[in-house]
N, C-alpha and C positions, 0 to 999 in steps of 0.2 A: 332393360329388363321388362321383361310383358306384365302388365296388371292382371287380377285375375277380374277386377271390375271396373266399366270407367262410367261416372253418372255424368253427363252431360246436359248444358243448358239448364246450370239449377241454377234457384236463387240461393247462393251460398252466403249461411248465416254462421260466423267461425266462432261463436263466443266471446268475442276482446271485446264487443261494446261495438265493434265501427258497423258503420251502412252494411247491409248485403251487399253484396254482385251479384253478378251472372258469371259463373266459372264452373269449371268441369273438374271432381274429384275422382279420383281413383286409389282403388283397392288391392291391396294384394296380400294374400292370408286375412290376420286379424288387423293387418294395421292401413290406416289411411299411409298412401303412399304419394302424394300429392295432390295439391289445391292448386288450379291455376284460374288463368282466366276464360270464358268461354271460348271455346274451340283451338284451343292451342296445345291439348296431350291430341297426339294420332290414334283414334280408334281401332287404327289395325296394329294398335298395343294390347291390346286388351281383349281377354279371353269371353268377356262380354261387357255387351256396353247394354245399358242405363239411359233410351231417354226421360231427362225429367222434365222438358217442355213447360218451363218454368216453376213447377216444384218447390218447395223450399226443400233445402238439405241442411242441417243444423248438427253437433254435436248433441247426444242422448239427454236429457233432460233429468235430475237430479230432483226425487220427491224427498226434499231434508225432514216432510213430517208423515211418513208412510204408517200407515196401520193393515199392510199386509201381513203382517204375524200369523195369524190363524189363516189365511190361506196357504201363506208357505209351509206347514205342514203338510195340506194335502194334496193342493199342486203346485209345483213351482215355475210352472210356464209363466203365471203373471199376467197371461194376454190381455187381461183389460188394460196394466201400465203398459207393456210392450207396446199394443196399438195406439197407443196416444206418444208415444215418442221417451218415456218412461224408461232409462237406463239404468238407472243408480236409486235404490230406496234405504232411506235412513229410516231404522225404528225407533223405538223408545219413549215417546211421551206419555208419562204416569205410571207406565207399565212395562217389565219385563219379564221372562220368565225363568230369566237364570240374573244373578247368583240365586241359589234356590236354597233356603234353608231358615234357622230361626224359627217366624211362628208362622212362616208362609203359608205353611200345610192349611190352614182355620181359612185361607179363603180361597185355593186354588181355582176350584171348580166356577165358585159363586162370583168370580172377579174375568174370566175370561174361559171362553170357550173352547178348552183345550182338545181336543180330540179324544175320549177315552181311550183310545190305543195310545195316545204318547203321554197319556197323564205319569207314570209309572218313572216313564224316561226323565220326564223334566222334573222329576222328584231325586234324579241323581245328578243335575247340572247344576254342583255344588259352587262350580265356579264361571264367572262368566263366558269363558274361553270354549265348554264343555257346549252352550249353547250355540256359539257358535261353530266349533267343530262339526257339531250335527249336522245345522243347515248346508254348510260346505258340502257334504255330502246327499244332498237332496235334489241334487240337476237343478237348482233354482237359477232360472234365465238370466235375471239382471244380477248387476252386482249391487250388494248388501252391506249393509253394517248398522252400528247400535248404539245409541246413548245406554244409559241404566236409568230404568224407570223408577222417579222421584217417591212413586207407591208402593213398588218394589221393597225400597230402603224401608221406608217405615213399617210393613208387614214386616218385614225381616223380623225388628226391633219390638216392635208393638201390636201385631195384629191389623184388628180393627178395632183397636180401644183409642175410646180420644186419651189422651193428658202429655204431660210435659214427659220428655225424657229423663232417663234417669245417667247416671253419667257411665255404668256400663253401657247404656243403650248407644250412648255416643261415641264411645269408643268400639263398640261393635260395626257404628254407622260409618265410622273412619274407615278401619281395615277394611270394611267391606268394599269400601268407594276404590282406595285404595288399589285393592286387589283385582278389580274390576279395569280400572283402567292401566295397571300390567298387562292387562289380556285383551287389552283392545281395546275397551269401553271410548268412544269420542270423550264422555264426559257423564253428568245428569242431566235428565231431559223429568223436569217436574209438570202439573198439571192439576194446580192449587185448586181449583174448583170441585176436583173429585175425591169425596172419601174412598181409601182411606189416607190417598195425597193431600187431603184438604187438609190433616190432622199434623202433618209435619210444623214443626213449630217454627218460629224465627232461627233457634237456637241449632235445630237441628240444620236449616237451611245453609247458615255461617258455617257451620261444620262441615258441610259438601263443598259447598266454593272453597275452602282453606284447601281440603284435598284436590281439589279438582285441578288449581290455582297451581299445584305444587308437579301437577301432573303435566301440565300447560295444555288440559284438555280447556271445553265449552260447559256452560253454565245454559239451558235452554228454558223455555219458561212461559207455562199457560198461568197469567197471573191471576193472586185468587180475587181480582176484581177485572173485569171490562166494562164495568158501569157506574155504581154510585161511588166509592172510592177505589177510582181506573187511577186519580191523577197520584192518590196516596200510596196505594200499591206501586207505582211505578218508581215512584219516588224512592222506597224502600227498596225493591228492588234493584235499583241503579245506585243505591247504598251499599249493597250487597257486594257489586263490584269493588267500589269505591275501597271498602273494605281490607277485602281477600284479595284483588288485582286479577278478578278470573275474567274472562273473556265472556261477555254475556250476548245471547240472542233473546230477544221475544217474541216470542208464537204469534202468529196472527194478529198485529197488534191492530183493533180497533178496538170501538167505545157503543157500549148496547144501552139504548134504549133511548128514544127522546126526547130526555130529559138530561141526558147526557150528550149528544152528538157533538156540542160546543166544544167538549174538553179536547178535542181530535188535534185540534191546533197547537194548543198548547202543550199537551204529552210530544209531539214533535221538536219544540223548539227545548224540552227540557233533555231530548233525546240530542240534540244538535249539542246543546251546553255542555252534555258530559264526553260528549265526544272533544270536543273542543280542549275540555279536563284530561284528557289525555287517555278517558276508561275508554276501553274496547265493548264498546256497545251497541249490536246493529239490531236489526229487527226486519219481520217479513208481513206480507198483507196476501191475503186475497182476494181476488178481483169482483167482489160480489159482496151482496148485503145482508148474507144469509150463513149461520154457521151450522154444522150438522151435530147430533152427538144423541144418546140415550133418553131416551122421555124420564126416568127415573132422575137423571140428572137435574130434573127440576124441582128434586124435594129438597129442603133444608141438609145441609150438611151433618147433623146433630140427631136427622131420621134414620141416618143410616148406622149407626155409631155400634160396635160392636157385629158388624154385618147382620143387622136386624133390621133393615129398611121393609121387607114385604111383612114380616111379622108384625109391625109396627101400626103400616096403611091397615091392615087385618084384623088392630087392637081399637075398637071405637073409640077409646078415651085419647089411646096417640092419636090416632086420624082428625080427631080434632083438632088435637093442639098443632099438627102440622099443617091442615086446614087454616087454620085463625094467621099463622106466622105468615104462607103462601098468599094470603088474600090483602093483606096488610103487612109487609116486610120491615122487620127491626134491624137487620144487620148482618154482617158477620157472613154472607153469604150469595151467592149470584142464583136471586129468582127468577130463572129463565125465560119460564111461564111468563109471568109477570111483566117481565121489559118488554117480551112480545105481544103479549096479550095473544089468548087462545084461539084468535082469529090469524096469529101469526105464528101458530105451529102448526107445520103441517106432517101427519103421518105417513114415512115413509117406508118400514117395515116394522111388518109382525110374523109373528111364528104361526100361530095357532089357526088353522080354515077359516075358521068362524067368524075370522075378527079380519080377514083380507082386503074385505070390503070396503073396511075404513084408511087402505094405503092410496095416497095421494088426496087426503081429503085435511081438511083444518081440523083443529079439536074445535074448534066452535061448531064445525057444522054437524061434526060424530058427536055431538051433545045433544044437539038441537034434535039427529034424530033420535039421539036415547032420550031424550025429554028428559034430561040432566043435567045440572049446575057443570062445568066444565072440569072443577076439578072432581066432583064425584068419578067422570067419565074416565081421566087418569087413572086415579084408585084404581078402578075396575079393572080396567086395562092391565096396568102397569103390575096390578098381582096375578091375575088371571094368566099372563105373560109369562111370570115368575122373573120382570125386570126388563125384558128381552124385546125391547122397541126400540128402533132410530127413530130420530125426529127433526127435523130442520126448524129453524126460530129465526124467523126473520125480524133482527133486532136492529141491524147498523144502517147507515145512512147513504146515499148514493153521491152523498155532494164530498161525505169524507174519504173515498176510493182514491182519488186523483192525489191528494196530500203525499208528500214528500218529504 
């Protein structure tokens, strides 16, 4: 039977783990129709051939912590994943936008960037499955799917109020998981560091794994420490399993700041122990020393609390007291800032003209030239913005990339 494509002379990388070769694959429709070795399909099979003049050819490449959300709204080509080899994106960390309902509505707008043409829509994706049926219908290139975002759950329940739940709230937080993962959900994909995720208690956390557990979905997890209590957080987290018996992964596992880098070793060998224990617990890294995420994410968790973090920086008496916590940290919290120091954030988008100037520069040096204390220059920013910065913090270590 004729190929409709033959790639020749690649370095074929099949996925199983073993060595590359050099073998010639071919195509026919959507599916690979054979792998062989170099030069052994006849090209006069094939309605076109492919040299790859040693090339790599690999199976599509699987982003398990994708934040294309807000763009597959508007396009779904994807071509920045496409061209990088980007087949398969998983979403969900902290945030989803369906099941939609509870007290979600208090921070739709202020929590992600939803398009105001589909704000309306995703005010009716009562159930998770509704979110997904959309995107289905959106020509989005790669193939998709979703954890339920761990911030998600608790707006549902709570808003952006901190406190404990109440035990309707937990039985709201059940059926909701619940029902979520009838309709596809992998599982929860939490992201402890951000309010209003940070706010999720212990109690509520045990509550998802028990459902999730029962689903034999995954437990995912941005823990709410990677630096001064990395090894306590993990601990409790690998409890968590221990627990409920769910299947757990960890995000990006490394260790910010150095004053911590040492602990790298030892979170691995507590990771090898429970596997050992028989928990399902794996974990992912990447290949750099640097993490990206919102400038805003480097205020106290407790600033943002009732989604009043710009109102807050705005109120001189708060901006102190988050001022005084930032400069000197008690706890309870990942000062970003801080592990990096402002010579290791560096700005890499803003919104507004005026402030363009300062992308790809360090907050120490957009200080220096505003002749400002560095966290003033935040402030400034960070409400002038209306929250709306990425920022990379270069906090981890290059010696602990290679660990295993």
């Amino acid at each position: 039977m004729p190929h409709d494509v033959l790639i020749t002379g690649a370095k074929v990388v099949d996925g199983t783990g073993n060595p590359w070769f050099y073998g010639d694959v071919a195509l026919t429709g959507d599916r690979i129709s054979a792998v062989a070795p170099a030069g052994t399909i006849d090209p006069a099979e094939a309605r076109e051939v492919v040299v790859a003049d040693g090339m790599v050819v690999c199976p599509g490449f699987i982003d398990i912590q994708s934040h294309s959300l807000i763009p597959f709204f508007t396009d779904g080509r994807s071509v920045s994943k496409v061209t990088q080899g980007v087949t398969t994106e998983i979403m969900g960390e902290g945030w989803t936008p369906a099941p939609f309902g509870g007290r979600m509505d208090e921070g739709l707008r202020a929590f992600q960037a939803i398009p105001e043409a589909d704000v309306d829509k995703v005010r009716s994706w009562s159930r998770f499955r509704d979110w997904m049926d959309d995107f289905s219908t959106r020509n989005i290139s790669v193939n998709f799917g979703s954890f339920i975002g761990g911030g998600t759950l608790r707006m549902y329940t709570k808003g952006w109020e901190m406190g404990d739940p109440t035990p309707d709230d937990l039985a709201t937080l059940r059926r909701v998981v619940a029902e979520a993962m009838q309709d596809g959900a992998f599982g929860v994909a939490t992201a402890l560091i951000y309010p209003p995720d940070a706010y999720n208690t212990n109690t509520e956390l045990l509550a998802m794994c028990e459902v999730i557990a029962a689903h034999r979905g995954v437990y995912v997890t941005h823990m709410r420490s990677e630096a001064d209590t990395f090894l306590e957080e993990l601990a409790a987290t690998i409890d968590l399993a221990r627990q409920t018996g769910v299947a757990l992964e960890l995000y990006h596992l490394k260790v910010a700041g150095k004053k911590n880098w040492h602990k790298m070793a030892e979170a691995i060998r507590m990771i090898d122990a429970a596997r050992a224990e028989g928990l399902d617990v794996t974990a992912d890294m990447y290949p750099y020393i640097a993490g990206g995420t919102g400038l805003a994410s480097a205020f106290p968790n407790w600033a943002a609390a009732d989604g009043k973090l710009i109102e807050n920086l705005r109120d001189p008496e708060m901006s102190e007291k988050i001022r005084m916590e930032m400069l000197e940290p008690t706890g309870g919290w990942e000062p970003l800032a801080t592990l990096s120091g402002p010579e290791g954030v560096l700005i890499a988008q803003l919104q507004h003209p005026e402030h363009r100037k300062y992308m790809g520069k360090r907050l120490s040096e957009i200080a220096a030239e505003r002749g400002q204390h560095w966290y003033d220059t935040m402030v400034d920013l960070v409400t002038a913005e209306e929250g709306w910065i990425f920022a990379i913090y270069f906090f981890a270590d290059e010696a602990n990339l290679p660990l295993q």
